[in-house]
C-alpha positions as CSV (number, residue, x, y, z in Angstrom):
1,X,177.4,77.3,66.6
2,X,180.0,74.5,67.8
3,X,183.0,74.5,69.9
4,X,185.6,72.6,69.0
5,X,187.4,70.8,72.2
6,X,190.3,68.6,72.7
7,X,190.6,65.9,75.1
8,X,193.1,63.8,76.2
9,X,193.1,60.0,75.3
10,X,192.7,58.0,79.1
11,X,194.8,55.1,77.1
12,X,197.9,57.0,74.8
13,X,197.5,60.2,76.1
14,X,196.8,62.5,72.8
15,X,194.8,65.2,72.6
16,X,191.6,64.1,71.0
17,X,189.3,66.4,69.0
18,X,185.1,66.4,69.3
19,X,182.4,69.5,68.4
20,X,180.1,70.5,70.8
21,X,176.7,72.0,70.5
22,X,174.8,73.5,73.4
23,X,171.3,73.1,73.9
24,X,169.4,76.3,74.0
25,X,168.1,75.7,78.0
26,X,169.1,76.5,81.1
27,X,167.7,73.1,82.2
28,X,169.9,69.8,81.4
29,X,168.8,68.5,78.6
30,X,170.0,65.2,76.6
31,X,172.9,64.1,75.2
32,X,172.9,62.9,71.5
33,X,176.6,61.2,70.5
34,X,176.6,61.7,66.8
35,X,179.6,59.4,64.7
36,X,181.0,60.4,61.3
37,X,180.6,58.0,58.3
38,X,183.5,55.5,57.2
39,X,185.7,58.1,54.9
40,X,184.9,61.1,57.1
41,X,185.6,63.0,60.4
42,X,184.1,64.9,63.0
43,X,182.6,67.5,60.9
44,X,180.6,64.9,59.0
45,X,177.6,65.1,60.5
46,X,177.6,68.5,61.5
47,X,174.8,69.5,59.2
48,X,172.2,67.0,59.4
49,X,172.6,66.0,63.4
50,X,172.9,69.8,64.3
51,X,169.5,70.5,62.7
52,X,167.9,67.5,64.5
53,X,169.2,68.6,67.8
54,X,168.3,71.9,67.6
55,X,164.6,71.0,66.6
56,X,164.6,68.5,69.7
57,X,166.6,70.5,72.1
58,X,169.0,68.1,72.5
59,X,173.2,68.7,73.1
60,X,175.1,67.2,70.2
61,X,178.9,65.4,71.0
62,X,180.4,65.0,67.1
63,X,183.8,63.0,68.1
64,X,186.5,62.2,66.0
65,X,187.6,58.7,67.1
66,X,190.9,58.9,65.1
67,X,189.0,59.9,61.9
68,X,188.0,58.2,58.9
69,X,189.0,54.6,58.0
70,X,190.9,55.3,54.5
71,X,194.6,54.5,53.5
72,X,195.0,58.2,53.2
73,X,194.5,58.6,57.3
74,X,197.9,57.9,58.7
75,X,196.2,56.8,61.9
76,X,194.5,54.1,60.1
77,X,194.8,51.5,62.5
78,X,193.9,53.4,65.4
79,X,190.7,54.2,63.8
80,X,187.7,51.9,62.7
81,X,186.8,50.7,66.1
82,X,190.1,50.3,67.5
83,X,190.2,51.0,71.5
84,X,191.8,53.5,70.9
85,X,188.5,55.0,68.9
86,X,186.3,53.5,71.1
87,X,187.9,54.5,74.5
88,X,188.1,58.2,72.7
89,X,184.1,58.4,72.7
90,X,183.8,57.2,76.1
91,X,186.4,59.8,77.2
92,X,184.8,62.5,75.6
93,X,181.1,61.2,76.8
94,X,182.6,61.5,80.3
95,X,184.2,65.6,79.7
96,X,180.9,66.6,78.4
97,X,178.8,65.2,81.7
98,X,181.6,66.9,84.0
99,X,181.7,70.2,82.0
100,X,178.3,70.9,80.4
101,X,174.5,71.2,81.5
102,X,174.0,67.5,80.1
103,X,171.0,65.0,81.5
104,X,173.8,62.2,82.0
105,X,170.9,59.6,82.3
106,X,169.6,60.2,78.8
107,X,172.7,59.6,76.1
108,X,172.1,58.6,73.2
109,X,174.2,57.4,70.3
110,X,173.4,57.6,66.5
111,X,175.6,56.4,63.8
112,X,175.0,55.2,60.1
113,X,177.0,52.8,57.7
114,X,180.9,53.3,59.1
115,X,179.2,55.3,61.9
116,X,176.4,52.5,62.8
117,X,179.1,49.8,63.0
118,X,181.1,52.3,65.2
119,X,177.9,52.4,67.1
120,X,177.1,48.8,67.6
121,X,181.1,48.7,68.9
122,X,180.3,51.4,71.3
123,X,176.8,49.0,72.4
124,X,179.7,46.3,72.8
125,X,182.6,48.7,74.6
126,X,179.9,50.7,77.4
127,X,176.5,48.6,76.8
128,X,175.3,50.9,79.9
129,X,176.4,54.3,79.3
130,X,173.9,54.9,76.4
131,X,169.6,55.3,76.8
132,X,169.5,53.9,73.5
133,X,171.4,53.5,70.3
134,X,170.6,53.6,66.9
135,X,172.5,52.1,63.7
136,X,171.6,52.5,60.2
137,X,172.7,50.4,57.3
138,X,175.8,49.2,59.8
139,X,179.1,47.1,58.9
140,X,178.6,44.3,61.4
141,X,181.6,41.0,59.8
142,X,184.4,42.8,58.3
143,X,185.8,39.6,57.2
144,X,182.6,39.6,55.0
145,X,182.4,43.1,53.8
146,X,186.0,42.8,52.7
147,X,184.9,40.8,49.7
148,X,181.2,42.2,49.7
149,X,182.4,45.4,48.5
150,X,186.1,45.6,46.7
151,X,185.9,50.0,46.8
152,X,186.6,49.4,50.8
153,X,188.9,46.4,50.9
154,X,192.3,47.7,50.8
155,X,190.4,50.6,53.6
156,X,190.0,47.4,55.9
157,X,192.5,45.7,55.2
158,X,195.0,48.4,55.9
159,X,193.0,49.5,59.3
160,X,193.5,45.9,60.4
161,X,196.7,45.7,59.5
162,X,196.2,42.8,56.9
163,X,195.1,40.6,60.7
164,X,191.8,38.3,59.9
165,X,192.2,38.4,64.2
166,X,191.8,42.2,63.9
167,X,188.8,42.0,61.6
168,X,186.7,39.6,63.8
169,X,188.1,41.8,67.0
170,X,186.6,45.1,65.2
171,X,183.0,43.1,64.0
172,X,180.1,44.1,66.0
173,X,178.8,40.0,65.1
174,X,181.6,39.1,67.4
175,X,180.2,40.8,70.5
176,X,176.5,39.3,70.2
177,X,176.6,38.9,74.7
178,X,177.6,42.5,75.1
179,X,175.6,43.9,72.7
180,X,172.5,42.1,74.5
181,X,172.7,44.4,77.2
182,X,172.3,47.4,75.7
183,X,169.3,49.1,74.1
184,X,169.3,49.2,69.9
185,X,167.9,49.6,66.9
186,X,169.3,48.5,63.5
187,X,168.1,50.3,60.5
188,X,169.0,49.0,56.9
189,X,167.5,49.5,53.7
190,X,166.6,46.5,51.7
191,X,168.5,47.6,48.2
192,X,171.6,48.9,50.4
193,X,174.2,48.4,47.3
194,X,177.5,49.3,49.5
195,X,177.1,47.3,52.5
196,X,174.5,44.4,51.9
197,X,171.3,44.2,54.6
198,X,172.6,40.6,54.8
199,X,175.3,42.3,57.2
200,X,172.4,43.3,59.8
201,X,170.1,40.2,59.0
202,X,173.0,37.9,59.6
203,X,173.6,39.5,63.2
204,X,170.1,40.1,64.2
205,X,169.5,36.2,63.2
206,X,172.5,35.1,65.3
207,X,171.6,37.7,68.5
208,X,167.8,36.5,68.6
209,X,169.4,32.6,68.6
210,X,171.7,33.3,71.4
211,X,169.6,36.4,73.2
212,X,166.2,36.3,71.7
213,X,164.8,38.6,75.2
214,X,167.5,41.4,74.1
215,X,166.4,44.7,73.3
216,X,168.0,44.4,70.0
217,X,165.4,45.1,67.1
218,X,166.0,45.3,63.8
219,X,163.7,47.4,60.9
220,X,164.3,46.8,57.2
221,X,163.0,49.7,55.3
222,X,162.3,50.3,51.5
223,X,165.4,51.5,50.5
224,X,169.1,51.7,50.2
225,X,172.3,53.4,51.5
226,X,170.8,55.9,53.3
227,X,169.6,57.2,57.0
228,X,166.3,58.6,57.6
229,X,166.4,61.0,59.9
230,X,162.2,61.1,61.1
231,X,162.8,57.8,61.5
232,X,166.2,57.8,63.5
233,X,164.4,60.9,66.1
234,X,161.2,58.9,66.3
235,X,162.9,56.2,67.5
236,X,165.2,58.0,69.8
237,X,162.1,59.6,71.3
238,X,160.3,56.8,72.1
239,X,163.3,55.7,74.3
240,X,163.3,59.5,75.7
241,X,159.9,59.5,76.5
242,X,158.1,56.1,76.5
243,X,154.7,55.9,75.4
244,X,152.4,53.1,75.8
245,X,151.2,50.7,72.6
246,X,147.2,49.8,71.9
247,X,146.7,46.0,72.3
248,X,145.4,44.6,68.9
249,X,141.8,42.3,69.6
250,X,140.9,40.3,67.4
């Protein structure tokens, strides 16, 4: 079961909304920061994180960060990686450490397609604050995606307010030297028919250029639009626990 809590934005002030979901232990026990898909909300991911956090033992933070990215949300422009969205996860990050039984030195952040390029914003906003964070099949140029995919134009376009500025300023490619600090892994399938795997090739080209020592990795899988979840915890464990790799000889 979730609880449903409110928190107020440190920037405007509004009462923001995020589910929570206890680990079963009376020892502290990991975060996970799971973020809802482009044309959803908090409750998005409710199904297929809680199930992964349960099996692990992990605490699950679903925020809202001023809901899905469609015409149809009147907040529009306040959400799709606004600072406003952005400073809302933070905020939220920050309740749950002060209020729950959380291991604040092991949170980590999973998001796919609207959520992974939330995600790589978040690497960009608090580099630091996560253990590792995983993206799959990730918007990372806006300005592209807005003619890459005409059933999510007018979506971008109104969230940016029509601003080419706004697009660039919301575009994970745009933060390659923050993004560098942080600890990721992209995840797109090869066949992705809604946001191309150009979109991660293109920033994981331009990141090893400019920071080719980053732990930034990139992992193109047989595939399309989709997350693999086995694949999202095995990675997320591996940063969790680290285990040592076999030399090849020879």
């Amino acid at each position: 079961m979730y609880s449903e809590i409110w928190i107020p934005s440190s920037l405007d002030g509004t009462e923001q909304p995020s589910l929570f979901f206890r680990a079963d232990s009376a020892e502290k026990r990991p975060l996970l920061v799971g973020l809802h898909t482009w044309s959803f909300d908090r409750f998005n991911q409710v199904k297929a994180l809680g199930e992964q956090a349960e099996k692990y033992g992990f605490n699950l933070l679903l925020p809202e960060f001023r809901g899905p990215n469609l015409t149809t949300n009147p907040h529009c422009t306040e959400a799709c990686a606004s600072v406003y969205a952005r400073q809302d996860i933070v905020d939220a990050v920050e309740y749950i450490c002060k209020t729950e039984n959380v291991d604040c030195g092991n949170i980590f952040l999973m998001g796919s397609s609207g959520g992974g390029h939330m995600a790589l914003m978040m690497a960009a906003y608090r580099p630091k604050l996560f253990r590792a964070v995983t993206s799959f099949v990730p918007i990372t140029d806006l300005s592209k995606w807005v003619t890459e995919n005409k059933n999510y134009s007018e979506h971008i376009i109104a969230c940016c307010s029509g601003s080419e500025e706004e697009m660039r300023k919301r575009s994970p490619i745009s933060y390659l030297d923050e993004i560098a600090q942080a600890n990721v892994k992209v995840f797109h399938g090869k066949y992705d028919d809604s946001v191309p795997v150009t979109q991660s090739i293109c920033f994981f080209n331009e990141m090893m250029k400019r920071h080719p020592d980053a732990s930034v990795y990139l992992d193109i899988f047989d595939g399309g639009h989709e997350t693999d979840m086995a694949t999202a915890f095995h990675w997320i464990m591996t940063q969790y626990k680290k285990t040592g790799r076999t030399k090849v000889t020879g």
